[in-house]
C-alpha positions in Angstrom: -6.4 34.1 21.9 -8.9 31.4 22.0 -11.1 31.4 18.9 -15.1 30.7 19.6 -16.2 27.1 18.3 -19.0 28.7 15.6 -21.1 26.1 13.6 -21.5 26.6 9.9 -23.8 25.4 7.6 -24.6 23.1 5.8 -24.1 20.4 8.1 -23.4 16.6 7.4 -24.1 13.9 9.3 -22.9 10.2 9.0 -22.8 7.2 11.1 -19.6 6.5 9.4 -16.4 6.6 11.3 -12.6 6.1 10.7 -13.1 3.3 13.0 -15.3 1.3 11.1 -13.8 2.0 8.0 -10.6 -0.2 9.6 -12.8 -2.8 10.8 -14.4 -3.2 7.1 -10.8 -3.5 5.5 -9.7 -5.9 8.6 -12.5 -7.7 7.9 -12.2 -7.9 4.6 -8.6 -9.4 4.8 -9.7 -11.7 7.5 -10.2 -14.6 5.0 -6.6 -14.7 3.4 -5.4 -14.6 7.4 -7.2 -18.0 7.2 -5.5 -19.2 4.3 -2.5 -18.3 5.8 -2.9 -20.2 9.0 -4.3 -23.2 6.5 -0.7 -23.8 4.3 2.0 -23.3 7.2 -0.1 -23.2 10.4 0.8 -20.9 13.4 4.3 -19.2 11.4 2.4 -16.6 9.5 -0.2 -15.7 11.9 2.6 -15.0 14.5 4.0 -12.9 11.6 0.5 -11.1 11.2 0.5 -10.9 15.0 3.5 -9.6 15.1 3.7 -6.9 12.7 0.4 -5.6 14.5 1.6 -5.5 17.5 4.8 -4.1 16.4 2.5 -1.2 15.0 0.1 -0.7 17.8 3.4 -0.1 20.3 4.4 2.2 17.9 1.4 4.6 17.7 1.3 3.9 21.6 4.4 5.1 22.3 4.9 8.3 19.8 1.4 9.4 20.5 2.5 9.9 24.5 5.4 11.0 24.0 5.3 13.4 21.4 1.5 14.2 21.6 0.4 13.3 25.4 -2.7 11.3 24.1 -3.1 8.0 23.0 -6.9 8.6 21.3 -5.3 7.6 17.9 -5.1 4.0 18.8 -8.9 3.7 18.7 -9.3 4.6 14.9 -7.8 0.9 14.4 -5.1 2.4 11.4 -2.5 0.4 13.0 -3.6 -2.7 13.0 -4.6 -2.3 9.4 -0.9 -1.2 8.4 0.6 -4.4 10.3 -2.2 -6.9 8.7 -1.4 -5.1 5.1 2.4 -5.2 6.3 1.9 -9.1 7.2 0.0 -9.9 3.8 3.0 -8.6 1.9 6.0 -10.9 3.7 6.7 -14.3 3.3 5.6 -16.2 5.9 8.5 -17.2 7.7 10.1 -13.5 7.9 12.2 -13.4 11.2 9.8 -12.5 13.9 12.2 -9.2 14.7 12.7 -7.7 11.2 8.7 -8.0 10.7 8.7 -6.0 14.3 10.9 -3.7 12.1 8.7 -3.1 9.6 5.9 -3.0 11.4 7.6 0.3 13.5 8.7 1.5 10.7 5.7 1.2 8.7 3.5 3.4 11.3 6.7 5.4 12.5 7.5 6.8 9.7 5.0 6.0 6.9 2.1 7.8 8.7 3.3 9.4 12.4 6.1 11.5 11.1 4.0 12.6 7.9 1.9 14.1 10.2 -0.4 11.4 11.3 -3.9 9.4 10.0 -4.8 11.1 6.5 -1.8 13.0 6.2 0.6 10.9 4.9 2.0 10.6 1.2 3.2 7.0 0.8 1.0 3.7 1.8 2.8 2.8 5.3 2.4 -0.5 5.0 5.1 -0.8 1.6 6.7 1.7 2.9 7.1 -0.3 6.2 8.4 -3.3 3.6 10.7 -1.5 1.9 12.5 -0.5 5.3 12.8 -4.4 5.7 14.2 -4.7 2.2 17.0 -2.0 2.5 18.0 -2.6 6.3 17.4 -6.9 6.4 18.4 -7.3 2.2 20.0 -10.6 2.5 17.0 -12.5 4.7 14.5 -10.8 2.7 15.6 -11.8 -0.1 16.2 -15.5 0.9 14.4 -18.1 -0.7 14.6 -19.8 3.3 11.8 -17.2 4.6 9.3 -18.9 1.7 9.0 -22.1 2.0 9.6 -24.7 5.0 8.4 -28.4 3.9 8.2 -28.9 8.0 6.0 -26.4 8.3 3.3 -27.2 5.7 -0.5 -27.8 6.9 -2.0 -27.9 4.0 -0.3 -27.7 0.3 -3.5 -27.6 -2.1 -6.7 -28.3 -2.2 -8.5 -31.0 -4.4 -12.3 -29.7 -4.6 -12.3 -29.0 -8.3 -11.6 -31.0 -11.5 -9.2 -28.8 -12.9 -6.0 -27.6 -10.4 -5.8 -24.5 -12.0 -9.3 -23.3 -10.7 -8.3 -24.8 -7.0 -5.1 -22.9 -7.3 -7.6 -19.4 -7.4 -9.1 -20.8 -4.3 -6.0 -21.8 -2.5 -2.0 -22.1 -3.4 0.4 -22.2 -0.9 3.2 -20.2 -1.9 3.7 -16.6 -2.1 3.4 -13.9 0.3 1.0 -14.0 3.3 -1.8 -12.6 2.1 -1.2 -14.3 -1.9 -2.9 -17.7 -1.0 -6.2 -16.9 -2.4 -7.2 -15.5 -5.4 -10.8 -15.7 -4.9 -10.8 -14.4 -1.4 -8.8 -11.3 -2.4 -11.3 -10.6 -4.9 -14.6 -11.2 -2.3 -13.0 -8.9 -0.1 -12.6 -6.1 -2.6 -16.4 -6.7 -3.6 -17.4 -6.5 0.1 -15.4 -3.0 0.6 -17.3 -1.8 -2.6 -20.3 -3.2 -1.6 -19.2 -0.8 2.0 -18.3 2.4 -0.2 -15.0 1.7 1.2 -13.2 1.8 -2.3 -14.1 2.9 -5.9 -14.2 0.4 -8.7 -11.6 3.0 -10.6 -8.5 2.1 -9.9 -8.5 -1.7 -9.3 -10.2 -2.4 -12.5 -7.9 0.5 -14.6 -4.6 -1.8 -12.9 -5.8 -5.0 -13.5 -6.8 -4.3 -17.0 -3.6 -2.0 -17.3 -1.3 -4.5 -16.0 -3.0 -7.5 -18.6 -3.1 -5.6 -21.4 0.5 -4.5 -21.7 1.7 -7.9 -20.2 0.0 -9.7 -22.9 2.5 -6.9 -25.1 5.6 -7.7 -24.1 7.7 -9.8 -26.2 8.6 -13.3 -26.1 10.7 -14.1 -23.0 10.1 -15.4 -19.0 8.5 -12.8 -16.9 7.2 -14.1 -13.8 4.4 -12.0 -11.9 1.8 -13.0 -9.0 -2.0 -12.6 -10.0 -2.7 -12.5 -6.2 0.1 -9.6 -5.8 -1.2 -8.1 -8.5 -5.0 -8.5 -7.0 -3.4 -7.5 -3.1 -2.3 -4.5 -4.4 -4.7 -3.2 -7.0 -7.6 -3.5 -3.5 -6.0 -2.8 -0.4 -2.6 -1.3 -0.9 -3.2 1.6 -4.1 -6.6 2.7 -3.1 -5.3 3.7 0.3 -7.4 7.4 0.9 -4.9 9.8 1.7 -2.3 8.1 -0.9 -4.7 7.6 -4.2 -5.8 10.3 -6.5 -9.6 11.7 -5.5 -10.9 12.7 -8.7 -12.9 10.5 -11.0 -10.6 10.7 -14.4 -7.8 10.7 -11.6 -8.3 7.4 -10.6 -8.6 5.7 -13.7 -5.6 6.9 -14.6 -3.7 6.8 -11.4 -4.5 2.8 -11.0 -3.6 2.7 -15.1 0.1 4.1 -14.5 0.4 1.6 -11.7 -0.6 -1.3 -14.4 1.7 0.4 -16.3 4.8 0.8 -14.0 4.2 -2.7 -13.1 4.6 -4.2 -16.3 7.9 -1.8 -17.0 9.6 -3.0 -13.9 9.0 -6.7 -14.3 10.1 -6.2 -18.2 13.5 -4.3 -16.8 13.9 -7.8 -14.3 12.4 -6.3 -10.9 11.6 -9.6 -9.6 9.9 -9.2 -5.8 9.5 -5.5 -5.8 7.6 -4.6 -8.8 4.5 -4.0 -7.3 5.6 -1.7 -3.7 7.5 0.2 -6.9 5.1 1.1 -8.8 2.7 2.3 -6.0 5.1 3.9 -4.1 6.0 5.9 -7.4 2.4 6.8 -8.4 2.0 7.6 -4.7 4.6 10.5 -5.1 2.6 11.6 -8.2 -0.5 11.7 -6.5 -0.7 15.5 -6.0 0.0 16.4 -10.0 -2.5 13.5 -10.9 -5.0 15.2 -9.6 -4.5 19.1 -10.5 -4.1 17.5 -14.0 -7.3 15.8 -14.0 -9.2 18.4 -11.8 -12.8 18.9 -12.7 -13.5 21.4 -14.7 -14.6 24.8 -12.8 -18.7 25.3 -13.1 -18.4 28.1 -16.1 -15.0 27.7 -16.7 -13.8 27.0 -20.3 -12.7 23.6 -21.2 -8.9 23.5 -22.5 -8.5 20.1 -23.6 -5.8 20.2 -25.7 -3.8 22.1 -22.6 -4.9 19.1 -20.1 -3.6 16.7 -23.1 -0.4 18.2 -22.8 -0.3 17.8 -19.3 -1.1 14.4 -19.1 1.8 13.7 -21.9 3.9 15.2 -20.2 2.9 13.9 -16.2 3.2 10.5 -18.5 6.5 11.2 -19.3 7.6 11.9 -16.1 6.3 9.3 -14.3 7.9 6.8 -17.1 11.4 8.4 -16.1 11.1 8.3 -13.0 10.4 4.5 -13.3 13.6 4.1 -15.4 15.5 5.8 -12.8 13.8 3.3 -10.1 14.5 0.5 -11.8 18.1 1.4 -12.5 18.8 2.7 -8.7 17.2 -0.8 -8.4 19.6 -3.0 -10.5 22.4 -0.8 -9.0 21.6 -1.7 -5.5 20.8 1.8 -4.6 17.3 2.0 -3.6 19.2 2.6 -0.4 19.9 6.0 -1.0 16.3 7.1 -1.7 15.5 5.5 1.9 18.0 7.6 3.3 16.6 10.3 1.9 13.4 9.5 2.4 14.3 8.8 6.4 16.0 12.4 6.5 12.5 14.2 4.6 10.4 12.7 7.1 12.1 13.9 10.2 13.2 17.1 9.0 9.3 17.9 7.9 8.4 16.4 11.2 10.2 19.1 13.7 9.7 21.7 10.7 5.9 21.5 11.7 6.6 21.9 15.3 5.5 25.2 17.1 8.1 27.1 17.7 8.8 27.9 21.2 9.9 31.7 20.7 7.0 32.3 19.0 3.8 33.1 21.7 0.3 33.4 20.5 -1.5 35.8 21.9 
C-alpha cells in the first residue's frame, strides 16, 4: 500500500542545507590544513587527503551496495569526518592505517548506525580509536610525530614574546593542533553561521581550566589546541551532542570534567576522544534529565536534582572503568563489542524478507 504524500502545516522553509553546513565546518578547518602544510610540508596534507578519500570510497561503495544510490555523497559528511579524522593524527601516520581510520570512521561510526544524523558516537574519534586498537604500536610511536627532515617551517618570529607566536603557530602536535588562534576563528565563524551553540565549548573550556587549575601538585601534560579541536568541531557534532539548552552546558561541562579525570589517572594521548566518546553514550539521558519543562507542567526540582546526581555519578564511573580498561590495555574489548553492536543493529533494521507489505 502506497501512502499519499499529504502536506501539513505549518510549513518551514530555509535555504539551509546539510550541504552547506559541511562546507561551513570544511571551511572553517581550512586554516589549520594550512598550518599543517606550513611545519612539515606535503606529509600531513597527504594524510588529510588520504583520510578523505579513504572516507568518500567508503560512503561510495556501502551506499551502492547496500542502498543502490550514491545521493549521500553530495551532503559532503565524509569529507568532514576524514578532515576531523586527519586533524586528530600525527602527521606522519602511515598513509594505510589513516586509510583505516578513515573506512572505519564512516563505515562504522555513521553507515552502520544508520546513516547521516543517526549515529551515536562522533565518527571521526571513533574512526581514531579503530587506529589505536588495531595499529597500537605505530600509533603510539613517537616516529609518526616528529621528522627533523621533514620540517618547513618550525616557529614563527612575528611577536615579541614566543609564547603569543606559539598561539599563532607551533609545530608539534596533531594535525590540526598547530594553531591556537585559528582553531578559535574558526569556531567564531561557525557561530557567527549558527553552525554551533556557544554552550558547550565555553562550559569545556572553562570546565576543563577550572578543575585543572584543582589538581594537586604533580606533571600533567595536556594540549590547549586538543582541548580547543575538540571543545569546536568534535563534541558539538549534531546528532552526538545534547539538544537542550541546560543540556549543553552540562554536557560540554562533563567532558571538561572527564578530561581532567583521565589526564589526573595518566591517560596521556587519549583523554580527549575519551571523554567525548563517553559523554556521547550519555547523550540520550542528558537530555531527558534536562528536558524542558512541559508548558503547565509542575516543576520538580528537587526530582531533576536527583537525577543529575545520580547521571553525575554514573558518568564518573564509567570514566573510572575507562580509564582502568585503559591502563589495562583493554580498550580492545569495548571495540569489539562496539564492532559486534553496530553490525548486529545494522541487519536488525533490515526488512525482513518474509514479511510483505501490502
Amino acid at each position: 500500500m502506497t501512502l499519499p504524500h499529504l502536506p501539513i502545516p505549518p510549513f518551514l522553509r530555509t535555504t539551509d542545507s546539510v550541504s552547506k553546513i559541511m562546507a561551513d565546518v570544511l571551511f572553517a578547518l581550512l586554516p589549520v590544513c594550512f598550518m599543517a602544510w606550513l611545519a612539515f610540508g606535503m606529509e600531513p596534507v597527504m594524510v588529510i587527503l588520504v583520510a578523505c578519500g579513504s572516507a568518500v570510497a567508503t560512503e561510495f561503495l556501502f551506499s551502492r551496495l547496500y542502498v543502490g544510490k550514491t545521493a549521500s555523497l553530495s551532503d559532503g559528511s565524509a569529507l568532514v569526518t576524514g578532515t576531523l579524522l586527519a586533524c586528530t593524527l600525527a602527521p606522519f601516520t602511515p598513509l594505510y592505517i589513516v586509510a583505516f581510520g578513515g573506512a572505519m570512521a564512516v563505515l562504522f561510526g555513521k553507515l552502520l548506525a544508520g546513516g547521516l544524523g543517526r549515529n551515536r558516537f562522533n565518527p571521526a574519534l571513533v574512526g581514531r580509536e579503530f587506529m589505536t586498537v588495531f595499529f597500537p604500536a605505530i600509533m603510539t610511536s613517537g616516529a609518526i610525530w616528529y621528522r627533523y627532515d621533514a620540517v618547513h617551517v618550525s616557529s614563527l618570529d612575528w611577536l615579541p614574546d614566543t609564547f603569543l607566536d606559539s598561539l599563532i603557530f607551533r609545530g608539534s602536535g596533531a594535525i590540526g593542533e598547530y594553531s591556537v588562534v585559528l582553531l578559535v576563528l574558526g569556531g567564531v565563524y561557525l557561530l557567527l553561521k549558527n553552525r554551533i551553540s556557544w554552550h558547550i565549548p565555553v562550559a569545556l573550556t572553562v570546565s576543563f581550566t577550572v578543575l585543572f587549575m584543582l589538581l594537586p601538585d604533580g606533571e600533567y601534560r595536556f594540549s590547549l589546541a586538543g582541548v580547543l579541536l575538540g571543545a569546536i568541531f568534535m563534541a558539538t557534532d549534531m546528532p552526538t551532542s545534547s539538544s537542550t539548552f541546560i543540556g549543553r552546558l552540562y554536557y560540554g561541562a562533563m567532558i571538561g570534567a572527564v578530561a581532567v579525570m583521565c589526564i589526573a589517572f595518566g591517560v596521556k594521548h587519549e583523554y580527549m576522544s575519551y571523554s567525548i566518546l563517553l559523554l556521547n553514550a550519555f547523550v540520550v539521558p542528558v537530555d531527558w534529565v534536562f528536558r524542558p519543562r512541559v508548558w503547565g507542567g509542575k516543576n520538580r526540582l528537587a526530582a531533576r536534582i536527583a537525577q543529575g546526581m545520580g547521571l553525575t555519578a554514573a558518568i564518573l564511573a564509567t570514566t573510572g572503568i575507562v580509564i582502568w580498561l585503559h591502563h589495562r590495555e583493554w580498550i580492545m574489548y569495548l571495540v569489539f563489542a562496539y564492532i559486534v553492536w553496530c553490525i548486529g543493529g545494522f541487519f536488525w533494521r533490515q526488512p525482513r524478507p518474509d514479511v510483505a507489505v501490502e
